[in-house]
RODO-2510 file (C-alpha; in nm, 4 decimals, decimal comma):
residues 408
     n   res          X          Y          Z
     1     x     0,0000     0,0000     0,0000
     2     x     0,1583     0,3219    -0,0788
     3     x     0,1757     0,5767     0,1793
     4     x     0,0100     0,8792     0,1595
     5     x     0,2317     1,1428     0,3800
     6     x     0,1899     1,5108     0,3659
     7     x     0,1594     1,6121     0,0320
     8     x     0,1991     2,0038    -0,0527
     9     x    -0,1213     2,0738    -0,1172
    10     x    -0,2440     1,8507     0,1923
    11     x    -0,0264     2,0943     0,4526
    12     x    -0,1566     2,4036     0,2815
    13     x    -0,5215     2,3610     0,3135
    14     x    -0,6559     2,6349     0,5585
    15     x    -0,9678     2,6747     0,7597
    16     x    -1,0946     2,8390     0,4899
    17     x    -1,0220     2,5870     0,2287
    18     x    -0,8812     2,8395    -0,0268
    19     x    -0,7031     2,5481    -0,1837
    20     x    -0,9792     2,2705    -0,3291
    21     x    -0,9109     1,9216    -0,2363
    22     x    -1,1362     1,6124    -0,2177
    23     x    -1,2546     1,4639     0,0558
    24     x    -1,1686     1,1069     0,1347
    25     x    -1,4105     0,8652     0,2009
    26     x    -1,2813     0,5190     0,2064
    27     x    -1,0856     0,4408     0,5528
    28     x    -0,9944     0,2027     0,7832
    29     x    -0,9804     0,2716     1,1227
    30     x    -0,7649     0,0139     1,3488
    31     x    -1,0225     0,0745     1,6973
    32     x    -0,7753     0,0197     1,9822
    33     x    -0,8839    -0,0358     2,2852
    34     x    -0,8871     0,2272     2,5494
    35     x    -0,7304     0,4871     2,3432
    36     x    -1,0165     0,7355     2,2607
    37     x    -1,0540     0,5428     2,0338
    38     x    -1,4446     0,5443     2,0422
    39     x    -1,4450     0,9290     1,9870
    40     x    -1,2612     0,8275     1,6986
    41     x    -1,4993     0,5760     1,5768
    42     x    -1,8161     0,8291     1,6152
    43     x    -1,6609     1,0788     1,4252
    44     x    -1,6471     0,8640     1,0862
    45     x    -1,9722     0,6660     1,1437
    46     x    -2,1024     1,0246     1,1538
    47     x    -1,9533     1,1280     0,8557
    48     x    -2,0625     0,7740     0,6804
    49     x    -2,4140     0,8195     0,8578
    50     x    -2,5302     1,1262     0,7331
    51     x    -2,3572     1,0539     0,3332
    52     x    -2,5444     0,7216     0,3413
    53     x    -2,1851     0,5226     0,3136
    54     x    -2,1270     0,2036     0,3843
    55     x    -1,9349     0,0668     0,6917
    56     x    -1,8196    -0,2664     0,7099
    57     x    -1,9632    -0,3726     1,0250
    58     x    -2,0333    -0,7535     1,2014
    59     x    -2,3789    -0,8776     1,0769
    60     x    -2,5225    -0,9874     1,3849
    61     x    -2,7807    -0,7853     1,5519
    62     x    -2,6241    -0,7769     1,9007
    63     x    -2,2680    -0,7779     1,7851
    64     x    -2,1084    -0,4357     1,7309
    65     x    -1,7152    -0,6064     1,7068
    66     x    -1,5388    -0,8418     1,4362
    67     x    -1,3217    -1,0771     1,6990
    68     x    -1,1600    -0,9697     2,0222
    69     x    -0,9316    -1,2702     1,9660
    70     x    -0,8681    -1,3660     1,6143
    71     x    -0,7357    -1,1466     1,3397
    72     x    -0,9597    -1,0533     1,1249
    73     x    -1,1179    -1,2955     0,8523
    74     x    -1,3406    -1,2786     0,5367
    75     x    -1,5741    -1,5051     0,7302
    76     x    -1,6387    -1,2230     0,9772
    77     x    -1,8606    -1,0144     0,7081
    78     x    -1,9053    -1,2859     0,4291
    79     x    -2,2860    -1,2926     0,3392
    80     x    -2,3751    -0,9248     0,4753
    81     x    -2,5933    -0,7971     0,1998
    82     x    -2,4484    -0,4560     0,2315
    83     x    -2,2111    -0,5825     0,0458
    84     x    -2,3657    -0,5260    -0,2788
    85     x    -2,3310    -0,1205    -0,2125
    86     x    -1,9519    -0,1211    -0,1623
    87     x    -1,7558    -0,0728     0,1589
    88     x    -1,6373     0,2927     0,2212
    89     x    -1,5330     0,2823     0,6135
    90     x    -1,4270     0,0303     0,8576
    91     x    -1,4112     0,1080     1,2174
    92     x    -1,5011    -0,1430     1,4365
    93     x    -1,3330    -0,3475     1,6833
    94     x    -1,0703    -0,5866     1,5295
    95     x    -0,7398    -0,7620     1,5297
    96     x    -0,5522    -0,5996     1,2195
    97     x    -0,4905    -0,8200     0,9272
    98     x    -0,3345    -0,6471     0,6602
    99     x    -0,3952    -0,8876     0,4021
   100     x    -0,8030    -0,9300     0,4693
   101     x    -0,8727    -0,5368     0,5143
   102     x    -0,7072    -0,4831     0,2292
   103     x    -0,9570    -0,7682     0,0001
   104     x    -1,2561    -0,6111     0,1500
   105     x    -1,2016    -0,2030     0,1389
   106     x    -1,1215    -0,0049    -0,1359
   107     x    -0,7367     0,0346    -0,2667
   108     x    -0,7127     0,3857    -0,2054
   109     x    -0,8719     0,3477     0,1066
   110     x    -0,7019     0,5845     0,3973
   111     x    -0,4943     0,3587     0,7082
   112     x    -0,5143     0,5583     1,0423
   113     x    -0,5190     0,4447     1,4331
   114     x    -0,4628     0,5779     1,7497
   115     x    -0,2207     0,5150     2,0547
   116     x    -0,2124     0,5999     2,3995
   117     x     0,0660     0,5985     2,6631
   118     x     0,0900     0,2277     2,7436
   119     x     0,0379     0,2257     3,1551
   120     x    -0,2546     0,4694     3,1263
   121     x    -0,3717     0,2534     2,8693
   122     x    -0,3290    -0,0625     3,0894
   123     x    -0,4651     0,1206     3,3904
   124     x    -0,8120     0,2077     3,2229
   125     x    -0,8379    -0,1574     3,0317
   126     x    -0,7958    -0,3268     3,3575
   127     x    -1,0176    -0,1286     3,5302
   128     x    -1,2631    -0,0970     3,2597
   129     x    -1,2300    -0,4448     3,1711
   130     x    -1,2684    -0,5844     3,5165
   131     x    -0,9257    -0,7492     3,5060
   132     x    -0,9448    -0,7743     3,8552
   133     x    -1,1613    -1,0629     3,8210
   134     x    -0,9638    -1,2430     3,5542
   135     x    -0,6337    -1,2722     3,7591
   136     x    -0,7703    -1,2157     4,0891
   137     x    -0,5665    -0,9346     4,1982
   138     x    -0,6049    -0,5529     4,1654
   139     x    -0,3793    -0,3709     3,9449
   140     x    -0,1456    -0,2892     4,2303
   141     x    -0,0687    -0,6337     4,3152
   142     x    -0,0763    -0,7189     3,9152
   143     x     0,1899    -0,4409     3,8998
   144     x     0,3746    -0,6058     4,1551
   145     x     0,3499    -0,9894     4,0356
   146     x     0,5267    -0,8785     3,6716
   147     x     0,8294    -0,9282     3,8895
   148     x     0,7338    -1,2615     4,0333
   149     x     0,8869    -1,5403     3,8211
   150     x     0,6423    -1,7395     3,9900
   151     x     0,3432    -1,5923     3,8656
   152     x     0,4706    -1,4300     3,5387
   153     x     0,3302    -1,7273     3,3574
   154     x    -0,0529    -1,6672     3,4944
   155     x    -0,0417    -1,2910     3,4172
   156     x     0,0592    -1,3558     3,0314
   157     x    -0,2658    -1,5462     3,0018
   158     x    -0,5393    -1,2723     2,8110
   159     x    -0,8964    -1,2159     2,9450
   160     x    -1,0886    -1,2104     2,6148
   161     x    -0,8094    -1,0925     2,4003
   162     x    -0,7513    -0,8077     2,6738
   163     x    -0,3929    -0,8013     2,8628
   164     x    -0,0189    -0,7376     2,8122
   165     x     0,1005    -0,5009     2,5459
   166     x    -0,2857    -0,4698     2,3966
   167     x    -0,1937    -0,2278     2,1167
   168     x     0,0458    -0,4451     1,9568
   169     x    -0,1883    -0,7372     2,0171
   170     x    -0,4647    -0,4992     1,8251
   171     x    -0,2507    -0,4437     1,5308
   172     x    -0,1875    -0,8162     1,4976
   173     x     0,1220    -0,9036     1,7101
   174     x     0,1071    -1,2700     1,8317
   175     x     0,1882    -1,2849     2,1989
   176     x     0,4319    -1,5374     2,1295
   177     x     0,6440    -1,2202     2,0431
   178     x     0,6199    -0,9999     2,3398
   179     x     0,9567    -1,0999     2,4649
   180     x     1,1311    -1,1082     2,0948
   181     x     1,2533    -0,7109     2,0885
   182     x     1,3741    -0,8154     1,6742
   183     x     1,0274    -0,8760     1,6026
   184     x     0,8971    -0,5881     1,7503
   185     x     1,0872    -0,3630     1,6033
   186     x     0,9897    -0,5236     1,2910
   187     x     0,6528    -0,5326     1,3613
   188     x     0,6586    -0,1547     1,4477
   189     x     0,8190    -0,0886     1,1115
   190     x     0,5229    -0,2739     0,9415
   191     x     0,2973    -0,0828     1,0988
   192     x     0,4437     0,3013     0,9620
   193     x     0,4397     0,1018     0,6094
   194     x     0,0267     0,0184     0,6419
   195     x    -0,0565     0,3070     0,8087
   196     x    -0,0905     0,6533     0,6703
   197     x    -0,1373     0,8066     1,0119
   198     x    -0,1346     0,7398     1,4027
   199     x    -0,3190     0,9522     1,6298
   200     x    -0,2431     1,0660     1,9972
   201     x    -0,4822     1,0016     2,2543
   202     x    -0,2823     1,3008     2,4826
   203     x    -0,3217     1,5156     2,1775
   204     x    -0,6747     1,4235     2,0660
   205     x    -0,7387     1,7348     1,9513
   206     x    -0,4405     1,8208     1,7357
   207     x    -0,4793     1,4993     1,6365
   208     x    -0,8169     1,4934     1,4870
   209     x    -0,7199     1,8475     1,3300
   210     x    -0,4410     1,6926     1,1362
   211     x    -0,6618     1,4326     1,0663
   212     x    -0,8979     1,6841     0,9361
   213     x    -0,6603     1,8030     0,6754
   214     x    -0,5463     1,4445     0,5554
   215     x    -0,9372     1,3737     0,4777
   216     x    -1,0114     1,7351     0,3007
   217     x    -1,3412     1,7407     0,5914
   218     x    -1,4616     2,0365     0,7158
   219     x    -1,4659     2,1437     1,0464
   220     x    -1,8071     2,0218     1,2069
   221     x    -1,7171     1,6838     1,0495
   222     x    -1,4645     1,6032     1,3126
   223     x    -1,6137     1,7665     1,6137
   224     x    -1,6581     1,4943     1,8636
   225     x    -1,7507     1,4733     2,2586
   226     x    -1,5669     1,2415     2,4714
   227     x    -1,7695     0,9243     2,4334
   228     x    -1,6779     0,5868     2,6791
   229     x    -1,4584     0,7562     2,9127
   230     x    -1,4931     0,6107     3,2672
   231     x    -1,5916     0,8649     3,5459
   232     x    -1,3626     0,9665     3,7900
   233     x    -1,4978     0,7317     4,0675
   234     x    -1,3280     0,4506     3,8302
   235     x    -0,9722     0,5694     3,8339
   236     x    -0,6999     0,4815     3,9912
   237     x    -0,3588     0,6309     4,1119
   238     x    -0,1286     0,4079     4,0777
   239     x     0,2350     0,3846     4,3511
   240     x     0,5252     0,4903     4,1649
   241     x     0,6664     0,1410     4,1764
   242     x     0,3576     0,0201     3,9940
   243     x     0,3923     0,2878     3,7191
   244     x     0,7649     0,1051     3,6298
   245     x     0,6626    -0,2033     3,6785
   246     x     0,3608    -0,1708     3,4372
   247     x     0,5803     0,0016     3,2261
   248     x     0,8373    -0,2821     3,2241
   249     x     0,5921    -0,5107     3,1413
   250     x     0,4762    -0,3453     2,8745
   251     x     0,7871    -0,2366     2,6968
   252     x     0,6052    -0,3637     2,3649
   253     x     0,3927    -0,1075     2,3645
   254     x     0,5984     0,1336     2,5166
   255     x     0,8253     0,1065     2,2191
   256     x     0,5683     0,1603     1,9605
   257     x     0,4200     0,4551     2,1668
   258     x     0,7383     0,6132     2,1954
   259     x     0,8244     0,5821     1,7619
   260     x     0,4846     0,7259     1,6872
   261     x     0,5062     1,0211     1,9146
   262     x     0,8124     1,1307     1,8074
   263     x     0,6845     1,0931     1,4298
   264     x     0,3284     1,2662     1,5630
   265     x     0,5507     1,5817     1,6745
   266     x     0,7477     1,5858     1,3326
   267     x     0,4664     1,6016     1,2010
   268     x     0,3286     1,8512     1,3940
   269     x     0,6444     2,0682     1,3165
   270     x     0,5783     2,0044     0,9508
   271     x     0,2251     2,1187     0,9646
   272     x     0,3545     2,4695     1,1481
   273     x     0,2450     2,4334     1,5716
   274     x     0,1471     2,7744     1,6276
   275     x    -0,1465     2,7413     1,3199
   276     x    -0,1947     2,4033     1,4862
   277     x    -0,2743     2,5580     1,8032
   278     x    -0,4999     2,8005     1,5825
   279     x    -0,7190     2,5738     1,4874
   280     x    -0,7151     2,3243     1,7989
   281     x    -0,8804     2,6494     1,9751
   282     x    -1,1083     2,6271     1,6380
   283     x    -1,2158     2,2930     1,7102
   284     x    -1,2602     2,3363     2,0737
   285     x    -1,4776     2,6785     2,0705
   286     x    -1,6758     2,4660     1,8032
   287     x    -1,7047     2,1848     2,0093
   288     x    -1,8451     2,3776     2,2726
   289     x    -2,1076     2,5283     2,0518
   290     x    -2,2380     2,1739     2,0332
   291     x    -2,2306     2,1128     2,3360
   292     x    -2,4336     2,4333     2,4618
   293     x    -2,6892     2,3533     2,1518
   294     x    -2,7459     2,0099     2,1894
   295     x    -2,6685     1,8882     2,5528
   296     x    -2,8765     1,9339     2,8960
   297     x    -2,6609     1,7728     3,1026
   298     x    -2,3800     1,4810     3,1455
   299     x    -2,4896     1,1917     3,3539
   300     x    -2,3826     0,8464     3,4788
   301     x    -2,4129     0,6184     3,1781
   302     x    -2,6801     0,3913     3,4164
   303     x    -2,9402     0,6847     3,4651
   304     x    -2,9596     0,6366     3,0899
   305     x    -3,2805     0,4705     2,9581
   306     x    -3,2561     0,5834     2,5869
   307     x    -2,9537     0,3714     2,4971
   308     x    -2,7628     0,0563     2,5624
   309     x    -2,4531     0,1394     2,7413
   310     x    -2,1584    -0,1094     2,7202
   311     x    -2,1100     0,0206     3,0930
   312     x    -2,2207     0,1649     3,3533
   313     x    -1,8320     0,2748     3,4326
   314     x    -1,9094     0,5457     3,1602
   315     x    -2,0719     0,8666     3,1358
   316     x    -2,3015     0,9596     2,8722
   317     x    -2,5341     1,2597     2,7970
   318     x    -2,8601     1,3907     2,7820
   319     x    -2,9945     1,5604     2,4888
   320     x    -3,2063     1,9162     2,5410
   321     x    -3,5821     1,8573     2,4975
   322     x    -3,7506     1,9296     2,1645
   323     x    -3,3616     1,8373     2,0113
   324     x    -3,4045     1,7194     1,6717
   325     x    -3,0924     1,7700     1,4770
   326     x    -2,9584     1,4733     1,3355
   327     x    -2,5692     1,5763     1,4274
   328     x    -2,7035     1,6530     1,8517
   329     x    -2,8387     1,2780     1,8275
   330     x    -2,5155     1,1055     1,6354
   331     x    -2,3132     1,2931     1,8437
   332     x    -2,4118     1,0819     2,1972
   333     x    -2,5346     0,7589     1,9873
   334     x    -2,3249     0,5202     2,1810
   335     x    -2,1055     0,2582     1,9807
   336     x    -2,3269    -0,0393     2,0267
   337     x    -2,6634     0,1586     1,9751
   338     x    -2,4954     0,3630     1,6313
   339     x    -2,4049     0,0475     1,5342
   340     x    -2,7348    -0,1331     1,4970
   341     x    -2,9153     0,1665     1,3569
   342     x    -2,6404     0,1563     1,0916
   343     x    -2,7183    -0,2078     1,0315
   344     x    -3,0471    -0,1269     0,9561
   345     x    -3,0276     0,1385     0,7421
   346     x    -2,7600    -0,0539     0,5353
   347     x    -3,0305    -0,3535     0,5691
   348     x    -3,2967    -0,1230     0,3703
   349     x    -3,0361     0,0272     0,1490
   350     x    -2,8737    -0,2712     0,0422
   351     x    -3,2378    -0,4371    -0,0345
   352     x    -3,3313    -0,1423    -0,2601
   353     x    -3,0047    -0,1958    -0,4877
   354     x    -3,1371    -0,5893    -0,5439
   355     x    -2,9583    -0,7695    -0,2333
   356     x    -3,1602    -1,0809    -0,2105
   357     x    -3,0737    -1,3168     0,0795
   358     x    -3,0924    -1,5979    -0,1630
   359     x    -2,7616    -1,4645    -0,2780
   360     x    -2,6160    -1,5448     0,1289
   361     x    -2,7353    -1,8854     0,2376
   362     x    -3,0569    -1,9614     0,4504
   363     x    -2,8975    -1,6429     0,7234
   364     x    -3,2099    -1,6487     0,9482
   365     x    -3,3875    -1,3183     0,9015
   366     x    -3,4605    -1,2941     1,2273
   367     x    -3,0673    -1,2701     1,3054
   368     x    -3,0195    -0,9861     1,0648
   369     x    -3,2991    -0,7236     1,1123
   370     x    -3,5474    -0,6602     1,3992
   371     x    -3,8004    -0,4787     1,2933
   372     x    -3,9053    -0,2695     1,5770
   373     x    -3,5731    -0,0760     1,5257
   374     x    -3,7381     0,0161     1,2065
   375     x    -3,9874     0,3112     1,2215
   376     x    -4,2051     0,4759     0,8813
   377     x    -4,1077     0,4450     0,5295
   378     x    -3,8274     0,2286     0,6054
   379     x    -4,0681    -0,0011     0,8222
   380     x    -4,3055    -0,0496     0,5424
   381     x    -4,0243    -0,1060     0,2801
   382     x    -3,8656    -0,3742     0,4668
   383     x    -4,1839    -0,5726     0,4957
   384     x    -4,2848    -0,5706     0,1682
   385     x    -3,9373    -0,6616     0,0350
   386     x    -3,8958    -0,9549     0,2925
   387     x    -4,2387    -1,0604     0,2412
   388     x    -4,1615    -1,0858    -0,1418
   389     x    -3,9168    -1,3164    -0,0433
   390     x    -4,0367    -1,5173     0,1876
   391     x    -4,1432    -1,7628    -0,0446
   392     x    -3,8548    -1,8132    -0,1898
   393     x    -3,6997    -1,9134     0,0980
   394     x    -3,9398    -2,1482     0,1929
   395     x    -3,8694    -2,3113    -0,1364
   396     x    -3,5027    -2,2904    -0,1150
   397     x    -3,4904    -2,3917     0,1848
   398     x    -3,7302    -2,6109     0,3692
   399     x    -3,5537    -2,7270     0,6440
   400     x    -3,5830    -2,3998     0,8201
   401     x    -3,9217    -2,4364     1,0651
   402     x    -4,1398    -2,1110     1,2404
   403     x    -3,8851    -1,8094     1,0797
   404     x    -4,1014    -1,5952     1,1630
   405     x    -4,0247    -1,2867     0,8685
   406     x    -4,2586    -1,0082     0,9358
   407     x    -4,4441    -0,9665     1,2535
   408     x    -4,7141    -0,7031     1,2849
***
């Protein structure tokens, strides 16, 4: 994949957009875990939301991530009748495989991620994560056994794909590897070949704002609120000694945190810092625009009723009443709750473009579309196209009893 860089015209582009450019609209988005990345991900289902794009996402109803554990594989979106309209953005949870992403999205598709220092990071997964309950320790005493050779073994073991050195496990690094510094560095230098550019979770803003200018979007398009981020009640200050000794233990990470951020700031010098700082204060009086528009108050994700928080760890927001703007309401759609409105809408799309489900093997339709996330004109298209089918299926495939297509 060639790289895209900084091209002249790319680092000239003002506020203004006096130069023209085109914004870019196929990308791939490596989601790692606890690294703002979820502020990330809202920001470009957003943008793909409101264009009518098409994200590659898990078919599933209730599933809003490829594989926690596996790297990613055709099999994880073979059969989604979506398909048919041509992916444009993937975002979602995954283990990177270069080779797959690159079969299913475009070829000039954009590759960006973001990183976050690597005990912070650790700090907030475990927590987050509930950790605590995996290896039966808190973090402190976690911290502490990295230097136990007789527990060492027990604390390399992975709670769902979560654990040691999770960024590098997120952009595909076996664990076998954690202690093989040759194949780190070699996987690190793989990793500036795929990707065009790697984000800063301590620099969101700048980094969003560079971001901004790679895609050619305008300003609204990339202003975000912080969405997942635990409440303070759910942090912890970690001892000194735990700070080294998480950092020790993650030295994988550590060493790919440390080569981006000194290529972030070079690139930050390239772009000119004090017209970066221009338009981070840009972003951030816009940002608060939103935010005095659209929200009432923040809450505690759990006095939410309107959505289906991943955790009650998080906080979340409350839109003003008699708020009907479509960018107020996408801007606090939580990931898992976006996600399946997405699905749906691709669902309809996809079916008005000629997807049959013939086409994808007898997928229960029950599995890919519940209705009562449907509401008006897309309500009544959806039965009348999946009641036009049902016989087919029936045909096609007898052996499937009481699938229950359209219920009233």
């Amino acid at each position: 994949m060639e790289a895209i860089g900084w091209s002249q015209s790319q680092m000239e582009v003002s506020s203004a957009r006096t130069i023209p450019c085109i914004p870019r609209k196929n990308i791939v988005f490596l989601k790692t875990h606890k690294c703002a990345s979820t502020s990330v991900q809202n920001i470009l289902m957003r943008y793909a939301h409101q264009r009518n794009l098409t994200l590659v996402i898990p078919i599933l109803p209730k599933n809003h991530y490829f594989s926690l554990t596996r790297p990613f594989q055709k099999e994880m979106v073979a059969g989604a009748p979506w398909e048919i309209l041509g992916y444009n953005i993937l975002c979602h949870h995954m283990v990177f495989n270069k080779a797959v992403v690159e079969k299913v999205m475009p070829k000039d598709s954009i590759y960006i991620s973001i990183i976050r220092n690597p005990v912070s990071l650790f700090e907030s997964l475990y927590e987050y994560d509930e950790l605590q309950d995996f290896y039966h320790m808190d973090i402190e005493e976690y911290a502490k056994g990295t230097k136990n050779s007789s527990i060492v073994m027990k604390l390399r073991n992975r709670s769902n794909g979560m654990g040691r050195n999770q960024m590098l496990f997120d952009f595909g690094v076996h664990p076998a590897f954690f202690n093989n510094r040759a194949m780190i560095m070699k996987a690190i230098e793989n990793i500036e070949m795929n990707f065009d550019f790697i984000m800063v979770a301590e620099y969101f803003d700048e980094s969003v704002v560079l971001l901004r200018h790679i895609l050619c979007w305008d300003l609204d398009d990339i202003v975000s609120l912080t969405i997942n981020a635990r409440m303070g009640s759910y942090k912890k200050n970690l001892s000194e000694e735990a700070i080294k000794n998480l950092e020790d233990w993650n030295w994988g990470d550590k060493m790919l945190y440390d080569h981006f951020l000194k290529k972030f700031h070079k690139t930050i010098n390239e772009f000119g810092r004090e017209r970066l700082n221009n338009e981070v204060q840009e972003l951030r009086k816009r940002r608060n625009d939103w935010f005095e528009y659209c929200i009432q108050k923040k809450v505690e994700a759990k006095n939410l009723t309107s959505y289906n928080i991943w955790s009650n760890k998080v906080t979340g927001y409350v839109l003003k009443p008699n708020i009907y703007n479509e960018t107020c309401e996408d801007l606090v759609k939580p990931e898992k709750y976006f996600t399946s409105e997405i699905r749906q809408h691709q669902l309809i799309r996809s079916l008005t473009k000629g997807a049959t489900f013939s086409n994808y093997g007898p997928l229960s339709l029950r599995r890919l579309i519940d209705l009562k996330f449907l509401k008006g004109k897309e309500h009544a298209i959806a039965r009348n196209m999946l009641a036009n089918q049902y016989k087919f299926r029936r045909k096609k495939f007898p052996f499937i009893k009481n699938d229950v297509l359209i219920k009233k």
